[in-house]
C-alpha positions in Angstrom: 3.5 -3.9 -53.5 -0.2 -2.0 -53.9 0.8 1.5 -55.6 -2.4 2.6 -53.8 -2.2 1.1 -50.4 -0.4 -2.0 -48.3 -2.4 -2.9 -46.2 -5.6 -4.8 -45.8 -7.1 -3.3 -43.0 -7.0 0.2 -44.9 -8.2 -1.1 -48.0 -11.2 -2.6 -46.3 -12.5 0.4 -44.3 -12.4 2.0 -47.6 -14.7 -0.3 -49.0 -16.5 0.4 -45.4 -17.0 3.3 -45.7 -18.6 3.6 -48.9 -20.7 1.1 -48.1 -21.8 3.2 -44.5 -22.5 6.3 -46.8 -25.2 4.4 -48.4 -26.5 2.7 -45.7 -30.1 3.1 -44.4 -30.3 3.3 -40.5 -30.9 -0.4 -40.4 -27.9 -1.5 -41.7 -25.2 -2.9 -39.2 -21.3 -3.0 -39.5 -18.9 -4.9 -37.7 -15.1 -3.5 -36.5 -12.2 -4.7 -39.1 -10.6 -7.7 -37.5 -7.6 -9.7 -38.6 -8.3 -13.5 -40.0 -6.8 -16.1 -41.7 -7.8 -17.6 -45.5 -6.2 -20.3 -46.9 -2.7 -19.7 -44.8 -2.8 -16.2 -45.7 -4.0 -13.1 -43.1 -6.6 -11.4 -44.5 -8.8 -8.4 -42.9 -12.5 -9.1 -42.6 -15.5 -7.0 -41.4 -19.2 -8.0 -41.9 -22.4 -6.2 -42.7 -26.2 -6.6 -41.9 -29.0 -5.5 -43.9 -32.7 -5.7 -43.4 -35.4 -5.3 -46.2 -38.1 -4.6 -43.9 -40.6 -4.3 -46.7 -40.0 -7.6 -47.6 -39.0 -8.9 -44.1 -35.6 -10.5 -45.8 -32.3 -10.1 -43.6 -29.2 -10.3 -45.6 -25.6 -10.8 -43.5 -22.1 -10.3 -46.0 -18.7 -10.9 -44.9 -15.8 -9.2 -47.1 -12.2 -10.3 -47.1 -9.3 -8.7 -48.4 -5.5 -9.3 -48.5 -2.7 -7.8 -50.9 -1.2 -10.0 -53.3 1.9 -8.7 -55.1 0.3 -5.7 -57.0 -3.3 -6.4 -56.3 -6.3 -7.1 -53.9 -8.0 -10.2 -53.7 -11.4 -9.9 -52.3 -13.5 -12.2 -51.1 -17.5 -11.8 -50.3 -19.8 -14.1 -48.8 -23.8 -13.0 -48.7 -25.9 -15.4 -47.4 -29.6 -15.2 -45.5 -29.8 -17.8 -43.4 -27.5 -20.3 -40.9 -27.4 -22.9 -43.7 -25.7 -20.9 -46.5 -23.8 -19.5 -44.2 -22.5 -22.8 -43.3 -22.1 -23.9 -46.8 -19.9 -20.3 -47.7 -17.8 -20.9 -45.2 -17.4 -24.7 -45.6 -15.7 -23.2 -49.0 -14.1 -20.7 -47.6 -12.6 -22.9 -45.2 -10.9 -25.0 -48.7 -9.4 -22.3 -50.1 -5.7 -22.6 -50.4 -3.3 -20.0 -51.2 0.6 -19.9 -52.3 
């Protein structure tokens, strides 16, 4: 049990939420959806960013489930469709008790 909070879904539109108040207008976030990791359900929402100075798009995913009295999260950030494939080629091998 998380002192704080229980569930995964709350913890991650905390971590959301932060993340929206510094966003610049660019920036893109996704709903928080339920998902399974390694046989365990875990809440997931993703983010886009664009560095349009530098032309340089940047995509994260974040993760999070409770475990006993703490969070594991997980985040992916990749800029293109082959480290994306790769991240979640490992994500895909995580196992969990």
């Amino acid at each position: 049990h998380n002192p704080l909070m229980d569930d995964g879904g709350d913890y991650l539109q905390e971590l959301k939420d932060g993340l929206e108040m510094l966003a610049v207008e660019t920036d893109r976030f996704s709903a928080i959806s339920a998902t399974t990791v390694g046989g365990k359900e875990f809440y997931k929402f993703e983010t886009y960013s664009i560095d349009t100075e530098n032309d340089v798009e940047t995509f994260q995913e974040f993760y999070a489930t409770p475990i006993k009295d703490y969070w594991l999260l997980i985040a992916l950030t990749y800029c293109d469709e082959g480290q994306k494939a790769q991240l979640k080629e490992t994500l895909e091998g995580i196992k969990l008790k």
